[in-house]
N, C-alpha and C positions, 0 to 999 in steps of 0.2 A: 184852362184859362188862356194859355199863351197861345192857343189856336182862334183864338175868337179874333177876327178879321180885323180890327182896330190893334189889337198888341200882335196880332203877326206885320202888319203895316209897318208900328214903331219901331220893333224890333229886330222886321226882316230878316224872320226865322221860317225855315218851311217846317212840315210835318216831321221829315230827317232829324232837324237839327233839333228840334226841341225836345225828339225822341230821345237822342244822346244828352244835351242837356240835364233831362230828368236822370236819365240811368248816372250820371257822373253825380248829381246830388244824391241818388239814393244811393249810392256806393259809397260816398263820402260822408252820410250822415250820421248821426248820435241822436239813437230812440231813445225818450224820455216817457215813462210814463208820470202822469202828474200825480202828485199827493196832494189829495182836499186839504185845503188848510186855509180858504182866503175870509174865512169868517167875517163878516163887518165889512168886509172888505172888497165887495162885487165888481168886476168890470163894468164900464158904460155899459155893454153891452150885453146880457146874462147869459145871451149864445156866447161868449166869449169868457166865460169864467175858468173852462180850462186852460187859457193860456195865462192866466193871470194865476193859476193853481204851478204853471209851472215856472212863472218869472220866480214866484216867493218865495221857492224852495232853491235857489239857485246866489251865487254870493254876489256877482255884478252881471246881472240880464241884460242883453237886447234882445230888443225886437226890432225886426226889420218891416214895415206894412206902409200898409195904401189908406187904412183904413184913419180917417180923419181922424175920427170919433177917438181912436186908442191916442195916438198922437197927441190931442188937446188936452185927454185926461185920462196920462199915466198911472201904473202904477208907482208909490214913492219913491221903491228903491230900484227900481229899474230906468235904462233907457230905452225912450221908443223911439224911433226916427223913421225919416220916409224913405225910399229907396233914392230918390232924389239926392237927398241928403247924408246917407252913405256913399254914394256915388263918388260928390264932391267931395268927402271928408276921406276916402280911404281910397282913391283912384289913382 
């Protein structure tokens, strides 16, 4: 995604940087597998039920997305916010 010609533009990343980029998050990450458990409880989105499978097994969630739809309608106990708005809030 960070190569598609529009987010290499904004972010004035070349193919290099985004390569390291990735490699420094996946070095740094924590694999989660999800536990089904969102009964009743479906994301906007039903492609998106596994991230909602993995906010509610966790004690204070974020999510960081683009995706309007999760944004306007959260899960309860989580936060979701835009990157935007992580930006401004933790920069």
């Amino acid at each position: 995604m960070l190569l598609r010609p529009k987010h290499r533009k904004l972010h004035k990343l070349d193919e290099e940087a985004v390569d390291q980029l990735i490699t420094e998050i996946i070095a740094n990450a924590v694999f989660c597998e999800p536990q089904k458990g969102h009964e009743g409880n479906d994301a906007p989105n039903k492609g998106d039920n596994n991230l909602w499978d993995l906010l509610q097994h966790h004690k204070s969630p974020v999510l960081i997305t683009g995706d309007l739809l999760l944004v306007e309608k959260p899960l309860q106990k989580a936060s979701i916010i835009l990157p935007r708005t992580y930006m401004e809030t933790f920069s």
